[in-house]
C-alpha positions as CSV (number, residue, x, y, z in Angstrom):
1,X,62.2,-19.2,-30.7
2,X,59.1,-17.6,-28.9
3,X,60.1,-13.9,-29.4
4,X,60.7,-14.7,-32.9
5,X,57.7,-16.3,-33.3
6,X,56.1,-13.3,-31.7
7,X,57.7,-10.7,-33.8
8,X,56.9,-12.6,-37.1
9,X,53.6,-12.9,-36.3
10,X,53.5,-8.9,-35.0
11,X,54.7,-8.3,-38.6
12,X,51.9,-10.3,-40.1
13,X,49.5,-8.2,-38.5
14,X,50.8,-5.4,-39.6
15,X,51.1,-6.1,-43.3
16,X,48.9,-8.6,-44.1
17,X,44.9,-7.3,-44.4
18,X,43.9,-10.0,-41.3
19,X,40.3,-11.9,-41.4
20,X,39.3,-13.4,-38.4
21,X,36.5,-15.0,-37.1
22,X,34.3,-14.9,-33.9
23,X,32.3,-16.8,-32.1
24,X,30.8,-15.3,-29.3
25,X,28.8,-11.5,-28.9
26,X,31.4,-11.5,-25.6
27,X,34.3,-11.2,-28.4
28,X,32.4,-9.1,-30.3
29,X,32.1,-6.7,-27.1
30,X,35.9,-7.0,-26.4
31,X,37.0,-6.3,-30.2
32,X,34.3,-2.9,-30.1
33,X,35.9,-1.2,-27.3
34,X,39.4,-2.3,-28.2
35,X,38.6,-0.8,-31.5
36,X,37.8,2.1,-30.2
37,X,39.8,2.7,-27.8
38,X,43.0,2.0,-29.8
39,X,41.4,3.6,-32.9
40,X,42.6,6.7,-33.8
41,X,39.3,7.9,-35.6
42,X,37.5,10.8,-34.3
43,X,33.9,10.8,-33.7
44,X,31.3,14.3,-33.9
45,X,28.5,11.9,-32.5
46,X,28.3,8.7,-30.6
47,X,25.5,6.2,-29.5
48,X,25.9,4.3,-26.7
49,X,23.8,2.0,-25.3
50,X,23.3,-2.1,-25.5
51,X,22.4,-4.5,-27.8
52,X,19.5,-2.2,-28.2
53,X,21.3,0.1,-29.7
54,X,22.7,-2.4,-32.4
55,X,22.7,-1.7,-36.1
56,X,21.9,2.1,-35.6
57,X,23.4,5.2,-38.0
58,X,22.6,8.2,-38.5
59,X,22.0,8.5,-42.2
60,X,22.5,11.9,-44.0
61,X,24.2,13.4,-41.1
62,X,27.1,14.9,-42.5
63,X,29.3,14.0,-39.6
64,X,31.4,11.2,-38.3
65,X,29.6,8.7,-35.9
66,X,29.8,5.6,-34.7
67,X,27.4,3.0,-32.0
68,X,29.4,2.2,-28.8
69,X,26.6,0.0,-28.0
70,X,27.7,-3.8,-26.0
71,X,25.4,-6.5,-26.5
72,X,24.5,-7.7,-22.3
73,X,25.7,-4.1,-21.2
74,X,24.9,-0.5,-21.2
75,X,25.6,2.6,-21.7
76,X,27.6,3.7,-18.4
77,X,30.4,1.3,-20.3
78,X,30.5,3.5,-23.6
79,X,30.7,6.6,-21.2
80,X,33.8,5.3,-19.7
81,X,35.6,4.6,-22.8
82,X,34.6,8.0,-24.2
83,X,36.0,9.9,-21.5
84,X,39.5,8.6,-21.8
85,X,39.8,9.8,-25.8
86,X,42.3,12.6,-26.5
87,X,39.2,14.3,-28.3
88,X,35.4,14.6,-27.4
89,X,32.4,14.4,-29.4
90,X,30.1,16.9,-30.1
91,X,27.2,14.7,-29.2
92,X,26.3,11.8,-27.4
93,X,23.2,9.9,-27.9
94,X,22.8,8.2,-24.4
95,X,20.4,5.4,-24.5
96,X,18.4,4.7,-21.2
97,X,16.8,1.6,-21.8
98,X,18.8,-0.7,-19.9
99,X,20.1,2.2,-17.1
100,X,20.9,-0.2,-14.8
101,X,23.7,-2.4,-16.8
102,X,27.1,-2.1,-14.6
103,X,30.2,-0.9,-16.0
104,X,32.2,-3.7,-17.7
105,X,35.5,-3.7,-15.9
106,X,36.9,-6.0,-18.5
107,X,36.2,-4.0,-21.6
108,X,37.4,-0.6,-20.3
109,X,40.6,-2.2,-18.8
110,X,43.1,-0.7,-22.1
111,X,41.6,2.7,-20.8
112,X,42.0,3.0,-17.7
113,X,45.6,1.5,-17.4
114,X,47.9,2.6,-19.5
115,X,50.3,-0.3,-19.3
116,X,48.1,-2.8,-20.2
117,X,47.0,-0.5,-23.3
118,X,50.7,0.1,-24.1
119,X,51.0,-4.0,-24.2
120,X,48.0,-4.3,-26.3
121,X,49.0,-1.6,-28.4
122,X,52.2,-2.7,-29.4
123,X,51.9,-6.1,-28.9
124,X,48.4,-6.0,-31.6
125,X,48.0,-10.2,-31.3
126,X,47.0,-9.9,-27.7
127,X,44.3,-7.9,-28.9
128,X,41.1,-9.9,-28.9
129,X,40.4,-10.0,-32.9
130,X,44.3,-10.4,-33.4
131,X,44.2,-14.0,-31.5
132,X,46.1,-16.6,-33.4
133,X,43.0,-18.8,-33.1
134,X,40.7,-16.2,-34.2
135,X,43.0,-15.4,-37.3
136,X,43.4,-18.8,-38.8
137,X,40.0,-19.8,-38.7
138,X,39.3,-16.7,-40.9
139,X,42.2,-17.6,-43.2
140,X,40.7,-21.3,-43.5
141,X,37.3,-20.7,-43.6
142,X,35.4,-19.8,-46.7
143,X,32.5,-18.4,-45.1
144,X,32.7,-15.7,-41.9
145,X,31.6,-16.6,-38.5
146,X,31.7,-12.8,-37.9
147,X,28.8,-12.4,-35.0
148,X,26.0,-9.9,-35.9
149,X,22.7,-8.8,-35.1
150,X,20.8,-12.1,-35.5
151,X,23.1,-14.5,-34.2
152,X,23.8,-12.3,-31.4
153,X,20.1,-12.4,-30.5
154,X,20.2,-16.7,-29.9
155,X,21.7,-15.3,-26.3
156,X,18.4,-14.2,-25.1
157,X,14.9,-15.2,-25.5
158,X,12.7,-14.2,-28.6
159,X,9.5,-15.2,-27.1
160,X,7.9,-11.2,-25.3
161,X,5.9,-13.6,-23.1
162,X,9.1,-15.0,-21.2
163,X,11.1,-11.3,-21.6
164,X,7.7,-10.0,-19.6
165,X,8.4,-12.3,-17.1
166,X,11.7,-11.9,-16.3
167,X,11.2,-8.3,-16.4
168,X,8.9,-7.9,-14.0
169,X,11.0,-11.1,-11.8
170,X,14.1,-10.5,-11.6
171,X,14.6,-6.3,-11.1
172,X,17.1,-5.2,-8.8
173,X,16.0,-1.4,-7.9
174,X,19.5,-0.7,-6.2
175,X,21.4,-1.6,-9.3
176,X,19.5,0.9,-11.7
177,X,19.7,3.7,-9.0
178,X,23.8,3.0,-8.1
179,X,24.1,3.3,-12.3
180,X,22.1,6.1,-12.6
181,X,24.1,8.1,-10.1
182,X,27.1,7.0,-11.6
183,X,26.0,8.5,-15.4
184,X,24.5,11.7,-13.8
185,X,28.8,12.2,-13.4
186,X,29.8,11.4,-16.5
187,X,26.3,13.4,-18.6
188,X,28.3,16.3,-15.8
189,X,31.1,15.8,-16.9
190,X,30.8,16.2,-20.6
191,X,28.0,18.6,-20.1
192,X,31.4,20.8,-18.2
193,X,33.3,19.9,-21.2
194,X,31.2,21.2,-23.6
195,X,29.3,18.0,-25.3
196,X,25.9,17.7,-25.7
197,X,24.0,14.9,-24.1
198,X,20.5,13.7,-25.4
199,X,19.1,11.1,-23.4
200,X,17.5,8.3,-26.1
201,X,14.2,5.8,-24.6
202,X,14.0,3.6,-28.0
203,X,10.7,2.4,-28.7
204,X,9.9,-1.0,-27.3
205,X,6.9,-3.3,-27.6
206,X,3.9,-1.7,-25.8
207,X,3.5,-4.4,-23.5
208,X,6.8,-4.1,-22.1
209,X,6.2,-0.7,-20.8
210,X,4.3,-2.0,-18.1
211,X,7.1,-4.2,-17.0
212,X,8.3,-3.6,-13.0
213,X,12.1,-2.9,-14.7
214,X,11.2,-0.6,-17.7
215,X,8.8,1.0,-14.7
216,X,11.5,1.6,-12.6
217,X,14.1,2.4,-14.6
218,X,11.9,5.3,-16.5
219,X,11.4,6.7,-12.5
220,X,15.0,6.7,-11.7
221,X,15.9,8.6,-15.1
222,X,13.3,11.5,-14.5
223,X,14.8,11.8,-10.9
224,X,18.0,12.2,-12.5
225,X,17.9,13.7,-15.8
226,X,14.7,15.5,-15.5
227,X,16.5,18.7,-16.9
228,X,18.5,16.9,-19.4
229,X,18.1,17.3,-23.7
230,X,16.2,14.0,-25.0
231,X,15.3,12.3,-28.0
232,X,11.7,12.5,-28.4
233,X,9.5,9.5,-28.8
234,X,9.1,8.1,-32.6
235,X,6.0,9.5,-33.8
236,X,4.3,6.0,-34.9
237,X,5.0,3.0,-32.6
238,X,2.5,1.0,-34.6
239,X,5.1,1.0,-37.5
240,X,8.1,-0.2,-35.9
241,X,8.6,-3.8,-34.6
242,X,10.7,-6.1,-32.4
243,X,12.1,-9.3,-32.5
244,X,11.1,-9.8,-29.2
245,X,9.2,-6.9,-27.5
246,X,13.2,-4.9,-27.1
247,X,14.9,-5.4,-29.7
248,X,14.0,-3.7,-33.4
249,X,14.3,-5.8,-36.3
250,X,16.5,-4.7,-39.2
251,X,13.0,-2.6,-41.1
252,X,12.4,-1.0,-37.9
253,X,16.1,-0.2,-37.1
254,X,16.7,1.8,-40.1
255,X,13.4,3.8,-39.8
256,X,14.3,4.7,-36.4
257,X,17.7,5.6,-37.3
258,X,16.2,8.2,-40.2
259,X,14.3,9.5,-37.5
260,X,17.1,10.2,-35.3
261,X,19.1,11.5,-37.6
262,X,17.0,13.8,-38.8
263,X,15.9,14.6,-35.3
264,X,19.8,15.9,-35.4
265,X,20.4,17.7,-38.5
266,X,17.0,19.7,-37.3
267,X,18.8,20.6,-34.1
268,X,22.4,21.3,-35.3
269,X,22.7,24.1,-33.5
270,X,22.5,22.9,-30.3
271,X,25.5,20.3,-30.4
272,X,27.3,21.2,-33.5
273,X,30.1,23.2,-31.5
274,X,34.2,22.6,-31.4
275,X,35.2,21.9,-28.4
């Protein structure tokens, strides 16, 4: 009865256009890099980051691209998962405000065992936007509980004043240098390989600058990038605002993202290469 039950619902999945519903940006994370990773989508250009990097495209950029940005994580995560595709991008946008993030062991698992990615890949409802709960609350519901943007934000503070304080708290020096070292081989890697790397400081709140952890973290990615291609600074900071001295609200987002973007096309040349 169960591996009927399983192979019905296998079918479903692979017939039926499936809605789900989610709950948590920690799903939203898992179902991202299972996407990607199982997705058999090419990309010319890829941002990775954290929930910094949420909500950004690169319109007018006649190229595919995507954000391999996790909300709570960094970019040494996207790295990982990008390195294990078939075929590389041109470009990676590699943001460094949150250098110090680990790498998510549970989110580049499919990757980096190909067992468990066989199971996942032809067993689809194991996959985390494929659970059964997750698929009849869609069905049911008349209204999405897709998580985006917004909601994700309730999971950290709005209020600059208490970001400031944790910033300059709770910084663990050791951290940001062990993840630095640890991009420096990956940006090596696909340097080797023949993809272009631009290193990406998004604009923040003035205030936070002066934080100990944005103090640190800008030291420890001159000591090890100081050579490498970078994104340079938006020319009108006064234009652009946050939700919460990080994170760029939706106005702000998109006139960042015309900016990078055409900070691209302007620079073809230099990434737009087959590898």
């Amino acid at each position: 009865m169960f591996i009927i039950i399983v192979l019905a619902y296998t079918l479903f999945l692979k017939v039926y256009p499936v809605k789900a519903s989610y709950y948590s940006y920690l799903q939203e994370n898992q179902i991202r890099a299972e996407d990607f990773h199982f997705g058999s989508q090419a990309y010319d250009v890829i941002i990775v980051g954290s929930s910094m990097s949420e909500g950004l495209t690169l319109p007018g950029l006649n190229e595919r691209s995507t954000t391999l940005n996790f909300i709570g994580g960094g970019s040494l995560t996207g790295l990982a998962l990008i390195q294990q595709k078939k075929k590389l991008p041109k470009a990676i946008i590699l943001e460094t405000n949150w250098l110090e993030r680990p790498l998510d062991e549970n989110l580049i698992r499919p990757a980096l065992n190909p067992l468990y990615s066989s199971l996942l890949n032809y067993l689809p409802f194991l996959q985390e936007k494929n659970h059964p709960i997750n698929v009849l609350t869609g069905q049911v519901s008349s209204t999405t509980h897709a998580i985006n943007f917004n909601e994700a934000m309730q999971y950290v503070s709005y209020n600059m004043g208490r970001n400031m304080e944790f910033e300059n708290k709770y910084v663990d020096t050791l951290q940001i240098k062990e993840s630095a070292k640890k991009i420096k081989k990956y940006v090596d890697y696909f340097e080797q390989h023949g993809v272009k790397i631009y290193m990406m400081e998004l604009p923040a709140h003035p205030k936070m600058w002066s934080t100990k952890r944005n103090i640190e973290t800008k030291r420890f990615v001159e000591l090890y990038f100081k050579k490498a291609s970078r994104i340079p600074p938006y020319p009108n900071l006064n234009a652009l605002q946050t939700y919460d001295g990080n994170h760029l609200v939706e106005s702000s987002r998109e006139k960042y993202s015309t900016f990078l973007a055409n900070f691209l096309i302007k620079n073809k040349n230099d990434w737009d290469r087959n590898l």
